[in-house]
N, C-alpha and C positions, 0 to 999 in steps of 0.2 A: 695789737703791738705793731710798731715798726720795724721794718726790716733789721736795721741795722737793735734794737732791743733784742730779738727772736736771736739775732745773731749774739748778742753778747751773753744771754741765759741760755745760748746752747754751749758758745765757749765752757762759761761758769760751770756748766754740768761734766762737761770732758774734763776741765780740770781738777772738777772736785774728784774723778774718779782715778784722775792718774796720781793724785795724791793719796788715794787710798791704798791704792799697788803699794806705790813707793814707801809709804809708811810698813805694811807687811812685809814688802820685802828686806827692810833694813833690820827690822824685828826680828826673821827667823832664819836671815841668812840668806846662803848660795847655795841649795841642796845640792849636795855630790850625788847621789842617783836621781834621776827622772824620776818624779811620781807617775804611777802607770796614768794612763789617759782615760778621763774619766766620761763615760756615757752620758752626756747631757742631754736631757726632755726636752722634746722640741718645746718651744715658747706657744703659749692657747695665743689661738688667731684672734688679733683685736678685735672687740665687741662692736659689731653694726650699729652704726649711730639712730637713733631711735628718733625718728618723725615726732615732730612736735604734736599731739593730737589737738583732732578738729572736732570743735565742738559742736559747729551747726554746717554739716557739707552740704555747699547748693545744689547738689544735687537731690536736697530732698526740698529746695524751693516748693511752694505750692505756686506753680507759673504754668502756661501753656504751654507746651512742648514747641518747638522751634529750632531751626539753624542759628547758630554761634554764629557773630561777627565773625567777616573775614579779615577786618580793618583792623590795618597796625595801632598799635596806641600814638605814635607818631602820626599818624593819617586818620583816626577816627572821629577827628570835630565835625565834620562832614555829615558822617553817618548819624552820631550821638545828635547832633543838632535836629537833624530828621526825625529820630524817634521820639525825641521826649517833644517835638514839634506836634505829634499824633497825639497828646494826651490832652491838648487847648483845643481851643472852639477856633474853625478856619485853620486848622495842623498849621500853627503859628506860634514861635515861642515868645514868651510876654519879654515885655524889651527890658525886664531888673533882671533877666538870664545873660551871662557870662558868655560870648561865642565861643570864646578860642580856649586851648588848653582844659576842657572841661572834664574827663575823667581824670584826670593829676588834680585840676582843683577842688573837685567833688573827694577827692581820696583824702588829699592834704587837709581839707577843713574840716571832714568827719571826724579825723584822726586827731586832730587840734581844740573839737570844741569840749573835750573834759577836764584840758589842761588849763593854766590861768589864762591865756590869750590865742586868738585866731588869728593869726595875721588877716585883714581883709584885701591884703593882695591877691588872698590864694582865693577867697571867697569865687564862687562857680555862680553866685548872684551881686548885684549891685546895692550898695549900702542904701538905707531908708534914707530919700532927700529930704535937706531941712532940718531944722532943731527941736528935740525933746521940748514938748511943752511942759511948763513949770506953774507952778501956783504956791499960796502961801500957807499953810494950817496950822494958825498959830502963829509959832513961833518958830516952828519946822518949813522947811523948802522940802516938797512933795513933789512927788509927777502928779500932773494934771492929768484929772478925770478925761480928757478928748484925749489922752496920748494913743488908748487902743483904738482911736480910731482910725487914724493914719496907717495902722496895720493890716486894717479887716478887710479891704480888699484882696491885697496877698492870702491872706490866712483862709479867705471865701475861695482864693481861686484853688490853694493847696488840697481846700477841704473836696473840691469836686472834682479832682483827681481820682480817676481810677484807680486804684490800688492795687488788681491782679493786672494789669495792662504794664505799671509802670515797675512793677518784681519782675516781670518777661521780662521788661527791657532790660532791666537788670541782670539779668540772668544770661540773657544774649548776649552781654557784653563782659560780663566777670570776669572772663580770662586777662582781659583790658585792666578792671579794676583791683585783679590781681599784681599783674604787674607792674601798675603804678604804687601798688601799695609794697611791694619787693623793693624796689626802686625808691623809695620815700627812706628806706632804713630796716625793713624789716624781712631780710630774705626767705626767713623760717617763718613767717607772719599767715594768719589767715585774715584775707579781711572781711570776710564774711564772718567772723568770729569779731573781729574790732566792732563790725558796725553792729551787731545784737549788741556787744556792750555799749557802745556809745547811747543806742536808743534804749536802752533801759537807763542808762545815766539822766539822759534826757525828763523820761518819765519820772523818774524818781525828784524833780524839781521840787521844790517843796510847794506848798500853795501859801502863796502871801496877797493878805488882806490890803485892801487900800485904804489907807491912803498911804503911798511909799515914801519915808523920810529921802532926802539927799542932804549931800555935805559939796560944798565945790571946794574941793583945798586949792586947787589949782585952773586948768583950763577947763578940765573933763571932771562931770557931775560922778560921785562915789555913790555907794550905797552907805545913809548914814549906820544902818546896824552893818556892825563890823562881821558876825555870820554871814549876811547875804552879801557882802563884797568880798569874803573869802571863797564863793561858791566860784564852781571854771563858768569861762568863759559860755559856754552854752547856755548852762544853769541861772546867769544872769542876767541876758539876752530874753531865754524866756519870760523869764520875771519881767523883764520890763516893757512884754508888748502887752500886758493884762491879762487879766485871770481868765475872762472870757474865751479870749484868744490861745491862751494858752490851753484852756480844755477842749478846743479842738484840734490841738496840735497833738497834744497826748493823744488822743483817740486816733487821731490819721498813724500816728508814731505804734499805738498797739498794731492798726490794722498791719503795716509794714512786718511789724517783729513776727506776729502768728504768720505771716506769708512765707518769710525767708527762713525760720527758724521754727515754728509751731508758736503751740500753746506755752506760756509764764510755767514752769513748773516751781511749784512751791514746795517749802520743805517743812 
């Protein structure tokens, strides 16, 4: 609410109450004696607002123990850019990585890829250069069989990513990741909770056979089945760097979830 709202439903409430006096008192009068004065119970002290629960606290990360960042979120490109510099060959980060703004972008696109669109401003990497290859099948407009290839460097270099190396870092810095995710809209939010969901949404992609229909209605190629262009934006991303690629992404994406969170528990 806005202030001046807050202000008007509190008006509303005083005055519904002095109209309620005022109604009683015209009802029963002007008593000529005082009613004696009646012992009122003190009012129960408002009930302590209840912490949102956390589903997967990083404190039970599987990560090597280590000092926390001391870098503000405002000052941590510096730092962020160093550590995840340590997980390439030559502590060098590959030039489709984002410098600037990098745990705000990292937060804002996790947060974004379940929904229908990611902005790729906020994206913390650099868009695939060049255009989706296309082919014909039929009578259908397909993605071309070489599209996952343009991928498989990235997806090789993600794959040979350490996995407990790059949760430390993680973990070293979550105060950071917290607080950009506070700051994004979610003050009572955990984001360690958003991101297990995220990567199980991720996982959960369906697996789709090739050869992929498209529709161009406009500038930008659709998914022709209306299911797969209704799926979020991550879900469709996947899909469209190949099924190969994609089952290595789920498996880097399980080793993540058992790190930060444990074991899938099933029910």
């Amino acid at each position: 609410m806005t202030k001046s709202t807050i202000a008007w439903v509190v008006g509303a409430i005083v005055l519904t109450a002095a109209l309620i006096f005022a109604a009683r008192w015209y009802m029963t009068g002007t008593p000529t004696v005082a009613p004696p004065p009646v012992t009122q119970a003190p009012e129960p002290a408002p009930a302590a607002p209840v912490a949102p629960k956390i589903e997967h606290p990083i404190e039970r990360a599987d990560a090597e123990p280590g000092p926390a960042s001391q870098a503000t979120l405002e000052g941590s490109d510096s730092a962020m850019r160093d550590a995840l510099a340590s997980l390439f060959k030559g502590n060098k980060l590959p030039e489709f990585v984002q410098p600037m703004n990098l745990i705000r972008n990292i937060v804002a696109t996790i947060d974004n890829l379940p929904r229908s669109k990611a902005a790729p401003r906020l994206w913390p990497v650099q868009p695939m250069s060049g255009t989706m290859p296309t082919t014909n099948a039929g009578d259908d407009l397909v993605i071309a069989a070489d599209n996952s290839a343009r991928y498989a460097p990235v997806v090789a270099l993600i794959e040979a990513v350490d996995t407990k190396q790059l949760v430390a870092i993680y973990v070293r810095f979550y105060s950071l990741f917290q607080q950009a995710y506070s700051e994004l809209g979610y003050p009572d939010g955990y984001f360690n909770d958003r991101l297990v969901a995220v990567i199980d949404h991720l996982i959960a992609t369906p697996d789709v056979k090739a050869p992929i229909a498209l529709v161009q209605p406009k500038v930008l190629y659709q998914y022709a089945d209306p299911e797969l262009e209704a799926l979020s934006a991550g879900q469709k991303a996947m899909i469209r760097i190949g099924p190969d690629n994609v089952a290595v992404l789920k498996a880097k994406l399980r080793e993540i979830r058992f790190r930060v969170a444990g074991p899938v528990v099933t029910r």
